[in-house]
C-alpha positions in Angstrom: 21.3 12.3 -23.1 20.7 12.5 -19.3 22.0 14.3 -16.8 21.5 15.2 -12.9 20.3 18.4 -11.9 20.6 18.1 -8.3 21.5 15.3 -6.0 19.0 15.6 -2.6 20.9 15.5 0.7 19.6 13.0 2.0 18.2 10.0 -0.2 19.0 8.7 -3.8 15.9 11.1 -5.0 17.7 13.5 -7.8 16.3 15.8 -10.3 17.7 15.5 -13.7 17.1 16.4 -17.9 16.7 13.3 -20.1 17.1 14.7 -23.4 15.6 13.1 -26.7 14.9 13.8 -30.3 12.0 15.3 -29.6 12.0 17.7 -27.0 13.8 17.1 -22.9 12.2 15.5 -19.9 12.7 16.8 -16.3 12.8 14.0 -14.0 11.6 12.6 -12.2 8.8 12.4 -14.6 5.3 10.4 -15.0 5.2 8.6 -18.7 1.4 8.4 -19.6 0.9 5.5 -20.6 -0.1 5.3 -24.6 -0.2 1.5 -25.7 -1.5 2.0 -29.4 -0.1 5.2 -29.8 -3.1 7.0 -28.0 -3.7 8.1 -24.0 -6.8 6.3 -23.8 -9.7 8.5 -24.3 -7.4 11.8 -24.7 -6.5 13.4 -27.7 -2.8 14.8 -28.3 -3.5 18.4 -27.5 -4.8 17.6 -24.3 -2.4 15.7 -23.0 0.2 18.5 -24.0 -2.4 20.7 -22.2 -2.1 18.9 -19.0 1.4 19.0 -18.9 3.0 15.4 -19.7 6.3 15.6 -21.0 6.6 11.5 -22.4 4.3 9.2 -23.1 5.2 4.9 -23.8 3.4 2.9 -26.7 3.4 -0.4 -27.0 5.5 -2.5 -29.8 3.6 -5.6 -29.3 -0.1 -4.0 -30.1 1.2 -1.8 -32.5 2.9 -4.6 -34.3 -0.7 -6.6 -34.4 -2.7 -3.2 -35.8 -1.9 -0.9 -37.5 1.6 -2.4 -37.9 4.9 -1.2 -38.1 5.3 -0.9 -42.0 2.1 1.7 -42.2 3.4 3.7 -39.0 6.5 3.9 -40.9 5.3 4.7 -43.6 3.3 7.6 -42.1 6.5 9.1 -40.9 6.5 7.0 -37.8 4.7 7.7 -34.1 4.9 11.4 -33.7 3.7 11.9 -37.5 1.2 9.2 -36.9 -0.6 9.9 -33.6 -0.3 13.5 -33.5 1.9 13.9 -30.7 5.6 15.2 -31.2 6.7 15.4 -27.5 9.3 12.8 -26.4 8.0 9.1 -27.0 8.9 5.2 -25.5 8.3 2.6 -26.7 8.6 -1.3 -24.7 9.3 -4.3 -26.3 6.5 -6.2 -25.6 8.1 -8.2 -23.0 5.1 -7.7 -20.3 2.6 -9.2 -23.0 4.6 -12.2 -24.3 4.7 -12.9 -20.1 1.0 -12.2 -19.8 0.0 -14.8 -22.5 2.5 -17.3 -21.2 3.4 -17.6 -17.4 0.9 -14.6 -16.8 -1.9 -16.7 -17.5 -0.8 -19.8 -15.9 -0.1 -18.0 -13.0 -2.6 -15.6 -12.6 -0.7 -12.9 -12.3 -1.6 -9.7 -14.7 -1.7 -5.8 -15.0 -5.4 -5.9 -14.4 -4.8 -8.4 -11.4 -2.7 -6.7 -8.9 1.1 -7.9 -9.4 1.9 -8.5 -5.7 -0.2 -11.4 -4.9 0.3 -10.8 -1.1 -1.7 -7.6 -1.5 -5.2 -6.1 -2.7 -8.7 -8.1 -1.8 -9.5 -11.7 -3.1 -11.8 -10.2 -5.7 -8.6 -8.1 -7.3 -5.8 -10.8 -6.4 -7.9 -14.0 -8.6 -9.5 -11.1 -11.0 -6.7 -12.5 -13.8 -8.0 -16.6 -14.1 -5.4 -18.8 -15.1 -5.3 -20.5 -17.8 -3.0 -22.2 -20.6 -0.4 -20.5 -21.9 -0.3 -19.1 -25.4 3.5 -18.8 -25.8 6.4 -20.9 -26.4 10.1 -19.6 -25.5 13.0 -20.8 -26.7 16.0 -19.1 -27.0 15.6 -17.3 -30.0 12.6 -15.9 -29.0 9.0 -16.1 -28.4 6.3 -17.7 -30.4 2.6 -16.9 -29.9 -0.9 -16.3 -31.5 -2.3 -13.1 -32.2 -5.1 -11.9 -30.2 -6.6 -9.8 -33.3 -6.5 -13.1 -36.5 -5.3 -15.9 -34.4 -2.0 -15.7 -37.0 1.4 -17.3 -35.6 3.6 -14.3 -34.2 7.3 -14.3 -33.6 9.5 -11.6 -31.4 13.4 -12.1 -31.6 15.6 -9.5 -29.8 16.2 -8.2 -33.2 13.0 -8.4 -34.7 11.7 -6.4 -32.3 14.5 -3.9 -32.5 13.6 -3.7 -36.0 9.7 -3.2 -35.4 10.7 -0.5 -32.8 13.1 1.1 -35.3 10.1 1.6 -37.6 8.1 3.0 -34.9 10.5 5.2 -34.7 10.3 6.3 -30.6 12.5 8.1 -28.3 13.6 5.7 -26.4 13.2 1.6 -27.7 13.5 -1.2 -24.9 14.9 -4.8 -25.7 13.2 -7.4 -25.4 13.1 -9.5 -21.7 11.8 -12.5 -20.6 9.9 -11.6 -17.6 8.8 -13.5 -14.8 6.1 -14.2 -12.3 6.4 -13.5 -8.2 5.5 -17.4 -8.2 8.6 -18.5 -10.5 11.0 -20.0 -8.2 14.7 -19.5 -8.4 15.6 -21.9 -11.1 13.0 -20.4 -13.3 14.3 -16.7 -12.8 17.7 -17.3 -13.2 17.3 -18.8 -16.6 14.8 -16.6 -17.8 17.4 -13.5 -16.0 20.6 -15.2 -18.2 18.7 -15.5 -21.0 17.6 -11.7 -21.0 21.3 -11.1 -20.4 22.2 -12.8 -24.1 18.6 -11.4 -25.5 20.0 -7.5 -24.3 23.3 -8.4 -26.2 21.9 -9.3 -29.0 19.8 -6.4 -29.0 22.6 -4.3 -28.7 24.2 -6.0 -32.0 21.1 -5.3 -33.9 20.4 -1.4 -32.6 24.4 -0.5 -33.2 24.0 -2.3 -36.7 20.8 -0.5 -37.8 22.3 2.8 -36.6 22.2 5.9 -39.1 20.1 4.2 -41.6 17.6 6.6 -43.0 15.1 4.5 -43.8 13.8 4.4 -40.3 12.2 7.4 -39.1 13.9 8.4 -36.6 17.6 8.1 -36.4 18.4 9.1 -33.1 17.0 6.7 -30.8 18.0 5.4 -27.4 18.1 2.2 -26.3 17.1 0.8 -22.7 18.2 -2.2 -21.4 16.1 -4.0 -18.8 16.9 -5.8 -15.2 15.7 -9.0 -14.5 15.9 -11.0 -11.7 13.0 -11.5 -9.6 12.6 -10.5 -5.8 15.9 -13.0 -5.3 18.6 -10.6 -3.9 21.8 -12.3 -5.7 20.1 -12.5 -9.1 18.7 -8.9 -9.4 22.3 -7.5 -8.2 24.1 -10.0 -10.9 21.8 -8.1 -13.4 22.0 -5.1 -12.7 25.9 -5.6 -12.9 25.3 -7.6 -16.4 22.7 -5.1 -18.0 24.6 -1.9 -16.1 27.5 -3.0 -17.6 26.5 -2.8 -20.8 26.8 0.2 -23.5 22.7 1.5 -22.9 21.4 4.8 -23.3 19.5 4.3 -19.9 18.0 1.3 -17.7 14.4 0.1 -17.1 13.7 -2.0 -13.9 11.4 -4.9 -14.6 9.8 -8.3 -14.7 8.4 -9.8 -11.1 9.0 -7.4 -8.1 7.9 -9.5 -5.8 4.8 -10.6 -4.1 4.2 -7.1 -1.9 5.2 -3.4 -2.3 7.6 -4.5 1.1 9.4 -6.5 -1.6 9.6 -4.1 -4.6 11.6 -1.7 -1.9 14.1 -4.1 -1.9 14.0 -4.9 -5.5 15.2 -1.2 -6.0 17.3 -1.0 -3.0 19.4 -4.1 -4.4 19.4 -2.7 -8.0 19.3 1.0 -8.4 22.8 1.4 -6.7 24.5 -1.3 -8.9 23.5 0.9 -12.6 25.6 3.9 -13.7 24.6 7.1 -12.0 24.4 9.1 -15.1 21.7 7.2 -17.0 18.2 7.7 -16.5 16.5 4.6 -14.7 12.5 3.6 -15.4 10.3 1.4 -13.1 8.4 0.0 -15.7 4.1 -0.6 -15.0 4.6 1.4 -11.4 2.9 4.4 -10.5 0.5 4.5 -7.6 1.3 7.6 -6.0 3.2 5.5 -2.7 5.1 4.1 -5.2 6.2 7.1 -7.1 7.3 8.4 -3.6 9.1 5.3 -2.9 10.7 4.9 -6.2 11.9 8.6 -6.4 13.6 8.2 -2.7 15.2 5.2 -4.2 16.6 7.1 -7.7 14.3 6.2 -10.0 13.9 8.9 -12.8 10.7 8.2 -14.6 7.6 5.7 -14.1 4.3 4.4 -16.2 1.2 3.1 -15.1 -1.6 3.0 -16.6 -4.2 3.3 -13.4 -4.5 6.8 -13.6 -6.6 6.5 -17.1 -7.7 2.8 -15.7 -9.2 4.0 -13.0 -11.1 7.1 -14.1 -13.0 5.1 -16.7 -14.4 3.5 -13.3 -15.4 6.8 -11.7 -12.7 7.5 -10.2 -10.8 10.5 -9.6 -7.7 11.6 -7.6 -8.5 13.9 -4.8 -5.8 15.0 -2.2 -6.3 14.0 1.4 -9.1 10.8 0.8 -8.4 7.4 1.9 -5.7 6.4 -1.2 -6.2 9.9 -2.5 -8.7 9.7 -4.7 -12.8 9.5 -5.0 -15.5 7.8 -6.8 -17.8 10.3 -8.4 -20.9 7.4 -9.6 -21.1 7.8 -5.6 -24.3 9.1 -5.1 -23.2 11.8 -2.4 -22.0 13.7 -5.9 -25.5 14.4 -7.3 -25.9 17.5 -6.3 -22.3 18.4 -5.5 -21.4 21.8 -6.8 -18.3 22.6 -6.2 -15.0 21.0 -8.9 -12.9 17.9 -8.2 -9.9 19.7 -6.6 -10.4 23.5 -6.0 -7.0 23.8 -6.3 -6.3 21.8 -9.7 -6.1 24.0 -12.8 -6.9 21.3 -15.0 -9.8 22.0 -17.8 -12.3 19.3 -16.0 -11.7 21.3 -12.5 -12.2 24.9 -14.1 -15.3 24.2 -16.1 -17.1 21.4 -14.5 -18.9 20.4 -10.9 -18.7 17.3 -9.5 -22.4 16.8 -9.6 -22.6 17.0 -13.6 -19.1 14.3 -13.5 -21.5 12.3 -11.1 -24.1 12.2 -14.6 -22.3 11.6 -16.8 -20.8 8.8 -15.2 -23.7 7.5 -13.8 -25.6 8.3 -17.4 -22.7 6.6 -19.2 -21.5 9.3 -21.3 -18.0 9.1 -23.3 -17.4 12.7 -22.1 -16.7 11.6 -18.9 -13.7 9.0 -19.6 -11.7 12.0 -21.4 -12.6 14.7 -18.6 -11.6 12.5 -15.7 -8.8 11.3 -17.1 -7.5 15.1 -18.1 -7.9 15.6 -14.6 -6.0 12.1 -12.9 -3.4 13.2 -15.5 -3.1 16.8 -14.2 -3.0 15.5 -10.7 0.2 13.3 -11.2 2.1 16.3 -13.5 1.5 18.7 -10.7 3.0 15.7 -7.9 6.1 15.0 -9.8 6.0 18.9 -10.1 6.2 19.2 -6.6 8.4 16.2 -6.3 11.4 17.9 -8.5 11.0 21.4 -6.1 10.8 19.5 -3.2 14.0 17.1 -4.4 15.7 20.9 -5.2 15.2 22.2 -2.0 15.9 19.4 0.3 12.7 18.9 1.3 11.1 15.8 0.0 10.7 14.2 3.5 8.1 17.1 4.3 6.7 16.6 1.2 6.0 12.9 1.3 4.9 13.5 4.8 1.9 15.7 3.6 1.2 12.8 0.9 0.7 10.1 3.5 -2.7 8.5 4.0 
């Protein structure tokens, strides 16, 4: 299922082949993210078009609408969407946290997730509130946010739901926590994704080879918990490493600054088995990707890339954070592409003066062509990444990425 293609000198940065039902990954690899089984604002063929090998969907909004039955029926999410290239899917873990501690915390995906970090406009941008979930050890009650109806995940029922979906590669479901949990709080919720991972396990391995599910060869990722507390995130990475998974996700809080996360990875990667693939899971700013890969992580998701072009913004070597915003008005009359070296469609067809109107106009166009472009800027990184990782030279390279 995965294996290393080369091993750099002189970090835990290796290239590698994750191979799937659907088609092999080479990693390390950018996952666009895909919550209900679309890129936002990009069809199928243009995402193959702009290289991405792997996109992730998400169990819990699929589950809400359409459902798993008619995806299922429909021959699952590659029939369904369009899109036959390798597929993930989470468990739905981040948005059981997000409508329970998430919201009475404060802490969110549209919120930054360090709370040491970002202005005070993007640190209280998530409001807290009262949660909408209740945990117990079976699993995780809540509402949904479509009818109001009374939902239920269990570590089976979701393997289930994902079964039907029929991905690539399923996650378990985790309890995740918040950088403001204390100790108490993230052991517990860490031991009780330890049980949840087992009995995932027991209800993958029992649902295995039946052909009523549309896609019999699926791989299962089991997820570290654990907080930014050293002791707990290397007791679960033994615990979760230890167990029989195709491959190993890192998630849940990684602490209240990037500073943090470092260690998060430092403590964990080298504690999971060498030849499985590891995922940072909602990470993916391109200092992260940098740090991550140095570290031994093999794929990441994040959705800012198609976020943050619906806001005007594109990425653009060598600006402050890489990237511009085009509704600047400086980009009226702005001739020349994005990125004259970028290959994408948006760079070879279109200035930056008519991006600037349509963004500033409003038009629909503009989400899908930015966002062809952000997602042709990260395949070409990771593109230069794996060379770079192959010849020994991803010091130079990050050195030429640094703000």
């Amino acid at each position: 299922m995965f294996s290393i293609d080369h091993q750099h000198k002189d970090s835990h940065a290796r290239t590698g082949t994750l191979l799937t039902a659907h088609g092999s990954v080479s990693t390390p690899a950018f996952v666009a993210v895909a919550t209900r089984a679309t890129v936002k604002a990009v069809e199928p063929e243009a995402i193959r078009d702009a290289g991405l090998q792997i996109v992730i969907s998400n169990t819990y909004h699929l589950h809400l609408r359409p459902g798993e039955d008619t995806i299922a029926k429909l021959g699952g999410l590659h029939t369904f969407s369009g899109w036959t290239g390798p597929t993930m899917t989470d468990s739905g873990g981040f948005q059981v946290f997000s409508l329970g501690a998430g919201k009475e915390h404060g802490v969110g995906k549209v919120a930054s997730i360090f709370p040491d970090e970002g202005t005070p406009r993007t640190a209280n941008h998530y409001r807290q509130g009262k949660s909408l979930v209740k945990l117990t050890e079976e699993g995780a009650s809540f509402k949904s946010i479509i009818d109001g109806s009374n939902q239920f995940f269990s570590p089976e029922s979701v393997i289930e739901i994902e079964r039907k979906l029929g991905a690539d590669i399923i996650l378990v479901l985790d309890e995740c926590t918040s950088p403001l949990h204390d100790y108490a709080y993230t052991k517990n919720a860490m031991e009780r994704t330890h049980r949840w991972a087992q009995r995932s396990l027991n209800a993958f391995n029992a649902s295995a080879g039946d052909e009523a599910y549309p896609n019999p060869d699926q791989i299962l990722f089991g997820i570290v918990q654990g907080g930014a507390y050293e002791d707990l995130r290397k007791e679960s990475a033994r615990v979760i490493g230890g167990m029989p998974f195709g491959g190993f996700a890192i998630g849940g809080s990684l602490g209240k600054s990037k500073e943090e996360m470092h260690h998060v990875l430092d403590w964990t990667i080298p504690l999971l088995p060498n030849d499985k693939a590891r995922h940072l899971l909602g990470i993916g700013e391109i200092e992260d990707i940098f740090a991550g890969v140095r570290r031994g992580v093999d794929t990441f998701d994040c959705a800012a890339a198609t976020r943050i072009a619906r806001n005007g913004t594109v990425f653009l070597k060598g600006q402050p954070r890489h990237r511009i915003n085009l509704r600047n008005a400086r980009f009226a009359d702005d001739p020349r592409p994005i990125d004259e070296t970028c290959d994408c469609f948006t760079c070879q067809h279109h200035s930056r003066a008519y991006l600037h109107h349509l963004c500033r106009a409003g038009e629909f166009s503009f989400y899908r062509l930015a966002t062809i472009h952000n997602l042709r800027f990260l395949v070409r990184l990771m593109q230069q990444i794996r060379e770079s990782i192959t010849n020994d030279c991803l010091d130079e390279l990050e050195k030429e990425w640094e703000d």
